[in-house]
MARLUM-749001 format. One record per residue (C-alpha): residue in one letter; x, y, z. Coordinates in steps of 0.5 Angstrom, whole numbers, plus 500, padded with zeros to 3 digits. Example, Ala and Ser with C-alpha at 12.3 -4.5 7.8 and 13.67 -1.06 7.14 Angstrom:
// residues 2
a525491516 s527498514 
END
This chain:
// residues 667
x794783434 x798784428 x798791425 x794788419 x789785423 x788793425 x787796419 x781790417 x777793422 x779800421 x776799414 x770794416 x768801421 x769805414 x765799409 x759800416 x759807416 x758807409 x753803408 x748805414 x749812411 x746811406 x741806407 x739812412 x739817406 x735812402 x730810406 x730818411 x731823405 x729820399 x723815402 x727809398 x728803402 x734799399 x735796405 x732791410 x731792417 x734786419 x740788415 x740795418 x740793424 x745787424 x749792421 x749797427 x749792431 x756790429 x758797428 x757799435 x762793438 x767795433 x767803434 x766801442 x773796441 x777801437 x774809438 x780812435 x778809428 x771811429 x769817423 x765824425 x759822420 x758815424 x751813425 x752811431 x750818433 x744817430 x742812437 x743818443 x747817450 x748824451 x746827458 x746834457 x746839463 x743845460 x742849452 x747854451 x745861448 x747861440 x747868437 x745868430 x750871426 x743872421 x737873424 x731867423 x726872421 x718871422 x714871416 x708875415 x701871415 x695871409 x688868411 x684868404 x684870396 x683877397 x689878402 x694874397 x692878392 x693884396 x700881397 x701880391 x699887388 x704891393 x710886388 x707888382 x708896385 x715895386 x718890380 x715888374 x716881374 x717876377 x716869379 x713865385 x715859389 x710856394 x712851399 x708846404 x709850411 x711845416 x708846423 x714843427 x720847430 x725852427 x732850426 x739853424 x744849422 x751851421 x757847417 x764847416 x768845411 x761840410 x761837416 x755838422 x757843428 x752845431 x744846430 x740852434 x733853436 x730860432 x729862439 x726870440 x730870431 x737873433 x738867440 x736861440 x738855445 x744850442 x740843441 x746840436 x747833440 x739832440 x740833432 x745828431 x740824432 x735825426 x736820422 x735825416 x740830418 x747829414 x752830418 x757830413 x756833406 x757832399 x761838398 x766841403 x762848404 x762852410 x755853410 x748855414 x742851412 x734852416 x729848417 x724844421 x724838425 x718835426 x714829429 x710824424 x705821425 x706815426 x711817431 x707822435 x701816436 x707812438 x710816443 x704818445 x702810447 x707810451 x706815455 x700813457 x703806459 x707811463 x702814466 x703820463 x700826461 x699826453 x702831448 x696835445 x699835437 x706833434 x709841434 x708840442 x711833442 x716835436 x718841440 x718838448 x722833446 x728837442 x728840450 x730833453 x736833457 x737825455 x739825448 x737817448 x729819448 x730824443 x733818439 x727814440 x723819438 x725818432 x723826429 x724828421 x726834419 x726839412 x730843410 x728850405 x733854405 x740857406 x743863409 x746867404 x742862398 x745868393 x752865395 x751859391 x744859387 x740864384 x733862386 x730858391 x728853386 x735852385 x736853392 x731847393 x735842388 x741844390 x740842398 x738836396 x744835392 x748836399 x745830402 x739834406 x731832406 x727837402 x719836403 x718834394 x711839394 x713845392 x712848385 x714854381 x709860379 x709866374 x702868375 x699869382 x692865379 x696859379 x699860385 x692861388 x690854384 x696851387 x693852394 x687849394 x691842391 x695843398 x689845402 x686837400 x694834399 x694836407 x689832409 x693826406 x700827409 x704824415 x706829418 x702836419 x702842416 x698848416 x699853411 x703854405 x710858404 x709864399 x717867396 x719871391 x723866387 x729871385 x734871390 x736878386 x730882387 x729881396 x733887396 x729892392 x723889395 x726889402 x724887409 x720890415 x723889423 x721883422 x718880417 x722880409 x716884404 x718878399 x716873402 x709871407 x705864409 x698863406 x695859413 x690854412 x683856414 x681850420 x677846417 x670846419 x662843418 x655844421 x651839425 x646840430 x647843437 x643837440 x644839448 x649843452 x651839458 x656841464 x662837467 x666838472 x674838472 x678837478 x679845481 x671845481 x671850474 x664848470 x665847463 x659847457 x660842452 x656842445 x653835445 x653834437 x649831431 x655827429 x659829423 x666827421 x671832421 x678832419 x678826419 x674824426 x666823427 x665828432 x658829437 x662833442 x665840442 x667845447 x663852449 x668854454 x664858459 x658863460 x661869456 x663864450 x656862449 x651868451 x656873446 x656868441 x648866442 x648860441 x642856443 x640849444 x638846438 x641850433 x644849426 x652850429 x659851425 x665847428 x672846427 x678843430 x684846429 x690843433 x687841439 x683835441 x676837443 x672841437 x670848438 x664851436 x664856433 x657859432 x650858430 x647858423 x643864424 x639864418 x636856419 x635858426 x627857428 x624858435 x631856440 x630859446 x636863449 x641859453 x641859461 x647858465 x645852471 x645855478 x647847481 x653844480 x651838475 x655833480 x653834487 x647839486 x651844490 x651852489 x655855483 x661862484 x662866479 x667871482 x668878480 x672880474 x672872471 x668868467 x669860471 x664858475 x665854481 x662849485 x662850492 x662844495 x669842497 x668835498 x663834491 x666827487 x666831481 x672835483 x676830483 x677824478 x680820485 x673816486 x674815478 x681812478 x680809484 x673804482 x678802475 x684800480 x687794480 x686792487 x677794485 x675794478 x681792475 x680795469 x686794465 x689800461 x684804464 x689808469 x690815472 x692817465 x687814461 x682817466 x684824467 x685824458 x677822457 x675826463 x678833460 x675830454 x668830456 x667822456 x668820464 x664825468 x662819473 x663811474 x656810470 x661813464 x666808464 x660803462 x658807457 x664808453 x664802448 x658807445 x664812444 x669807440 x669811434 x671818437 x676814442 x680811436 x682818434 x684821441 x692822440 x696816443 x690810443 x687807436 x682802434 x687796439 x687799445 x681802445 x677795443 x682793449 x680797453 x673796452 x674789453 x676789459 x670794461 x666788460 x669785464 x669788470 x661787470 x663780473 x667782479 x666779485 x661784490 x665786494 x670789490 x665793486 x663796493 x670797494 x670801489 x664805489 x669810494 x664809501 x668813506 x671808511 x669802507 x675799505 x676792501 x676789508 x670792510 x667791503 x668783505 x665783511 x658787508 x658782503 x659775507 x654778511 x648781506 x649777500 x648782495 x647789493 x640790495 x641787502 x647791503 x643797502 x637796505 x641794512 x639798518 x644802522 x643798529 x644792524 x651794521 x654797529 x652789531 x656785526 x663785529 x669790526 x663795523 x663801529 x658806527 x663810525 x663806519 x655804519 x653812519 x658812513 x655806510 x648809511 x650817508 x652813502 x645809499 x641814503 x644818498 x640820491 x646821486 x648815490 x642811489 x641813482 x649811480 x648804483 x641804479 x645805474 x650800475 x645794475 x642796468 x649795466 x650788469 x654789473 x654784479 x649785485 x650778488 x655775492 x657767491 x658764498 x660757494 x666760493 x669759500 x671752499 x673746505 x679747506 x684747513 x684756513 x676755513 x674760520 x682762521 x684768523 x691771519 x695776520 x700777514 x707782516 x714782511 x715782504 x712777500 x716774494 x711771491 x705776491 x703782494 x698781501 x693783498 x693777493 x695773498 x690775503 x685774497 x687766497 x686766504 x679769504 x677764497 x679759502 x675761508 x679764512 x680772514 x685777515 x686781519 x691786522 x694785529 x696780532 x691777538 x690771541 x684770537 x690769532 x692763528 x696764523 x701769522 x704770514 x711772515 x716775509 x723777509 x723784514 x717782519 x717786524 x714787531 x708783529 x712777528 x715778535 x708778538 x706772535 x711769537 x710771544 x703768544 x705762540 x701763534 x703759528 x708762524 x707761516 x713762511 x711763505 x714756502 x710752507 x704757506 x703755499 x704747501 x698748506 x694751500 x694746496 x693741501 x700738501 x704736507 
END
């Protein structure tokens, strides 16, 4: 390779890194795309082969950066060379105006810069001749944790300056909206437990050791400030522009004040704006906009006396207490839950919210049938906060149940706390098992409703019980609001709940969770009874005279529907239409029709369970040793002593190859 040659891709590294800096300028910073996607990526894409061929030639503010790869072992310790400071918090008109009347004791006049309080994480970033080195968390205000490498990869962070400055900037990362719905869906898919808002997923991800998930996270951040701002502006307003002329996203919603009255109106325009915004918000930031004047005004141990944050009132509604109901979460703690007057809040309709306990709902004495006032502030479920007094009528005082509402088992309220117990170690309700398990793919398989799915909708008050699960397509409008899902997966889900209703009987008494009945022995009930009813019906000595039902198995089978929550469920389940009958049309004449398999190895194909689903489809039955009533065995790769004994006993030996040619009838 010739030294021009060279020089050409030294400068196509510089041409692509100019470019895409900018466009992630534009599009992050300034919210004006120039470029197209397919264009952006076609670019980086060519930028990575290029900087991977030719490293020395790759430059300190390449976006490659932006993409992760780092694995950390650990966050150091960064001391603050100016501490983070907290700030002061004001809840209403009358405490800002106080706030304002001890300025007005100190200085003569003065003006006001208000500006939108990001809910997301504060961070310190620290440049050196304009050239990103390092960002740290705000930590307890004088050490945080090192998080520079996670901050290279926000898309709007700069990593090299306008002006080649030493400087400190703060600011806060967070997650939009639109990325926390997404993250969100993944870890569902994953099965993993849902982030409960974007502070908590913007803050859970700058902790990730692997630099590549932050990166696909994709966070934001603004920046508000510098250290030592006097140094080069006079005012925050300028302080404001100026940040944004070194290349840093400033949030556009801040506006200056010269009387407190204006300032109180700009409030409530913020306090309707946040209602509209991508990313969260709770309150706005209120300073002193004259650099000159913080030092006379001064600063308390941890607050600066200049500056405060108005927070945003949760917003609430009234609606009628219709009910209060009980569910059990899986430790046994009882919870009351506030069944709702639908009302839309906060840009949800919401029929349910959380009572806490006993003490939360006797100290506040709320009753059924009250006119209530609600909120939601940052959580998932709702609360009540209390009732209306002046439009109660006759509502009786509220009395906690003495049963649990799921197996009817007494109630413990140990001493100094305020959870009751069921105690019944072995109630359903404990435990989601019985309801992930009926929604599993070898039982109902209803798809997208996995162990994640379950235990979010549980909490949530939506499934208590399997008869919930059908009852779910009533509640689409609330589940679309739960972070994570949206109106698609939600309508697929419900699809599949739908579904589901046509499953063949045994795997819906498969899926009921009698103990000892697995889908073997569900199978055999049904091939023997032919539906729902006979199987329940049938008698103790009729169950231990069916070969491989022993009485263990019958008297188990006999507790199940001898059951009255049992019976009421299954009453339940046929309302629903699920299906109660067993086709014996679908075994068809075919060679496997009345022979026995034994299925042992690793099957490429499928798993042993579809395989032995198409033998019993065909006829046949599976079972799991072999014998010399045996006369198939379905070997895979790694078949063990099971092969060995067949054979010994010269039973007829089964690759999957020749397996799948006796199926369809083909020599």
């Amino acid at each position: 390779m010739i030294l021009g040659d060279i020089m050409d891709y030294q400068a196509k590294i510089k041409e692509l890194t100019e470019k895409i800096n900018q466009a992630n300028y534009e599009y992050h910073t300034l919210d004006k795309p120039t470029m197209s996607d397919y264009d952006y990526d076609r670019m980086l894409r060519e930028l990575i082969a290029l900087e991977e061929k030719y490293p020395a030639y790759k430059l300190p503010d390449s976006p490659t950066q932006k993409v992760g790869g780092i694995i950390l072992e650990r966050f150091e310790k960064v001391t603050h060379q100016t501490p983070m400071m907290s700030l002061s918090n004001v809840f209403n008109e009358s405490e800002l105006l106080a706030f304002d009347r001890r300025i007005a004791q100190v200085i003569d006049s003065y003006s006001y810069i208000s500006e939108l309080k990001i809910d997301g994480l504060a961070v310190n970033l620290r440049y050196i001749s304009g050239k990103f080195v390092q960002a740290a968390t705000r930590g307890n205000g004088t050490v945080g944790e090192d998080i520079t490498e996670n901050a290279r990869t926000i898309k709007s962070l700069p990593l090299i300056l306008t002006e080649k400055i030493d400087v400190e900037v703060r600011g806060e990362i967070y997650m939009p909206h639109k990325s926390f719905n997404r993250v969100n869906e993944e870890r569902l898919t994953h099965n993993e437990s849902l982030f409960a808002n974007p502070r908590n997923a913007a803050a859970g991800t700058m902790r990730q050791l692997d630099t590549s998930i932050v990166a696909k996270r994709h966070l934001d951040m603004f920046c508000y400030t510098l250290v030592h701002a006097e140094r080069y502006v006079s005012n925050q307003e300028e302080a404001l522009k100026y940040l944004k002329h070194l290349g840093f996203k400033v949030n556009p919603y801040f506006h200056k004040h010269t009387t407190v009255q204006s300032l109180i109106e700009d409030i409530a325009h913020y306090d309707d704006l946040r209602k509209t915004l991508p990313y969260d918000t709770d309150g706005v930031v209120i300073k002193i906009n004259e650099f000159n004047l913080h030092e006379k005004i001064g600063y308390t141990a941890k607050a600066p006396k200049w500056a405060t944050a108005y927070k945003f009132s949760p917003e609430q509604a009234q609606t009628k207490l219709k009910d209060i109901t009980f569910q059990i979460g899986r430790t046994g703690v009882i919870t009351p839950v506030a069944e709702l007057e639908p009302v839309f809040l906060s840009g949800s309709t919401i029929s349910r919210a959380t009572l806490h306990n006993e003490d939360y709902i006797t100290t506040k004495d709320i009753r059924i049938g009250d006119i209530v006032n609600i909120h939601k502030a940052g959580e998932i479920i709702p609360e009540v906060i209390g009732p209306v007094l002046d439009k109660r009528t006759n509502q009786k005082p509220f009395v906690m149940i003495d049963e649990c509402p799921v197996c009817h088992a007494a109630l413990l309220r140990k001493e100094g706390e305020s959870d009751y117990l069921c105690t019944n170690p072995e109630c359903p309700g404990k435990h989601m098992n019985r309801l992930i398990h009926f929604a599993s793919r070898v039982a109902m398989d209803i798809d997208t409703l996995g162990e994640k799915v379950v235990e979010t909708f549980h909490e949530l008050g939506f499934l208590n019980s399997i008869s919930d699960i059908y009852r779910l397509k009533n509640h689409v409008e609330e589940l679309v609001t739960i972070p994570g899902f949206g109106q698609k997966k939600i309508e697929k889900l419900v699809a599949a709940i739908e579904q589901s209703k046509q499953q063949t009987l045994d795997r819906l008494i498969f899926g009921l969770g009698i103990k000892h009945v697995g889908a073997k022995v569900a199978k055999i009930l049904v091939q023997n009874y032919g539906s729902m009813d006979d199987v329940k019906a049938a008698s103790f000595d009729e169950l231990v005279n069916i070969p491989e039902i022993g009485e263990m198995i019958a008297t188990s089978i006999i507790t199940f529907f001898s059951d009255r929550n049992n019976q009421k469920l299954i009453d339940e389940l046929r309302a629903f239409g699920l299906n109660f009958s067993y086709d014996k049309q679908s075994t068809i004449n075919h060679a496997f029709n009345g022979k026995t398999f034994v299925l042992t190895g690793k099957l490429k194909q499928f798993t042993r369970t579809e395989a032995a689903e198409i033998i019993e489809k065909l006829g046949g039955k599976v079972s799991e040793s072999v014998s010399n009533k045996t006369d198939y065995v379905l070997a895979g790769s790694d078949a063990g002593s099971k092969l060995t004994k067949a054979e010994t006993l010269g039973v007829t030996i089964l690759d999957e190859a020749t397996f799948l040619r006796e199926v369809h009838g083909k020599n």
